[in-house]
C-alpha positions in Angstrom: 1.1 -3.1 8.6 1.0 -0.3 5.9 -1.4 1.9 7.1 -3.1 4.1 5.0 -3.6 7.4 6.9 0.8 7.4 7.1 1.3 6.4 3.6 -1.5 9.4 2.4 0.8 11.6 4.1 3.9 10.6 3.3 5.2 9.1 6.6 7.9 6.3 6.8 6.6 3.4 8.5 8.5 0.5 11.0 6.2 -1.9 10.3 5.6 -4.9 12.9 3.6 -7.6 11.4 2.3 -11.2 12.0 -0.9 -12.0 10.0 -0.4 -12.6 6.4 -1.9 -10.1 4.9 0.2 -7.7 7.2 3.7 -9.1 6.4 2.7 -9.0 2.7 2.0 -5.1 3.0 4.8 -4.9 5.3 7.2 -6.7 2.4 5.7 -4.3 0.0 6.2 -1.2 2.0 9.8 -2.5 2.6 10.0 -2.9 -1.0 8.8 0.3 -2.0 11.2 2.5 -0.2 9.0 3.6 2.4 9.9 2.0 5.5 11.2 -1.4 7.2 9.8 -4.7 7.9 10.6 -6.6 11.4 9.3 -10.0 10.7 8.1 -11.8 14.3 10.3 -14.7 13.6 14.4 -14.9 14.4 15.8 -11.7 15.8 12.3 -10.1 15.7 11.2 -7.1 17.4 13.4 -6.7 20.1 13.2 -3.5 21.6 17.2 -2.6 20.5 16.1 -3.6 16.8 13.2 -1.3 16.6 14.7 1.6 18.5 17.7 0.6 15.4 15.3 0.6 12.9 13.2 4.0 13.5 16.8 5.5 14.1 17.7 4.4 10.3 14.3 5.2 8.8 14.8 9.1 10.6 18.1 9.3 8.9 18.5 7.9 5.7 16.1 10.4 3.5 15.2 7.6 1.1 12.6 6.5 3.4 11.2 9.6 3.0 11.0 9.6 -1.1 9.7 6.5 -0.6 6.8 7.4 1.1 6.7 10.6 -1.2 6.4 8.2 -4.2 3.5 6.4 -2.3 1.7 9.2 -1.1 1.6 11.0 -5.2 -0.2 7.7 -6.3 -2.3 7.0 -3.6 -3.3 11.1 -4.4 -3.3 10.0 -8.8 -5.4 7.6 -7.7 -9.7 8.1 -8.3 -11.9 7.4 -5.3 -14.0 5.0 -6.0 -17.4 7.1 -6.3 -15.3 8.4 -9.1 -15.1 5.7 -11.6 -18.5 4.5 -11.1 -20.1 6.8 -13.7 -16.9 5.3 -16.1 -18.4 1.3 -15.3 -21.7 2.3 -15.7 -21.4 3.9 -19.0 -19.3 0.3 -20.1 -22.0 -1.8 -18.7 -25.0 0.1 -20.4 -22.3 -0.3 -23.6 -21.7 -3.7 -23.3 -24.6 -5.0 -21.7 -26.1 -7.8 -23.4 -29.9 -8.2 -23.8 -31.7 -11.3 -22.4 -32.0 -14.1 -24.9 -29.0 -12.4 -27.2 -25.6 -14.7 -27.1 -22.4 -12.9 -26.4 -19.8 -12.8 -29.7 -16.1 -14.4 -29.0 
């Protein structure tokens, strides 16, 4: 599963998921550069193929830029106390008094 704390900081992941929202972050992570995905089905996670994987995501560097790309847009990224003065300033904008009908 992609976890947050590694991607913040840049880290590679091997990621092991069975739940779908985990093999779709997993996919995307694989996707992404930043690490592998070991599906549970077929060869799986046997313990040769994760001790194969980690040893491919500690050599090849472009695991590593991968991760690097996440972790600079997870940091461009506001928090989300951030943008709340942005939405509130668009609802009092666009806020529609009662009884007034909305123009298409």
């Amino acid at each position: 599963m992609l976890r947050a704390t590694a991607a913040l900081h840049g880290v590679p992941q091997l990621a092991l998921a069975w739940q779908w929202d985990d093999v779709f972050r997993a996919g995307q992570l694989e996707r992404l550069g930043a690490g592998i995905f070991l599906p549970p089905h077929g060869e799986g996670a046997s313990a040769d193929r994760v001790r194969d994987r980690l040893a491919q995501i500690l050599a090849e560097p472009s695991f590593r830029q991968g991760a690097a790309r996440i972790r600079a847009e997870m940091l461009r990224t506001p928090a989300p106390g951030a943008v709340v003065p942005t939405l509130e300033q668009l609802t009092a904008r666009h806020r529609v008094s009662a009884g007034q009908r909305v123009r298409r």
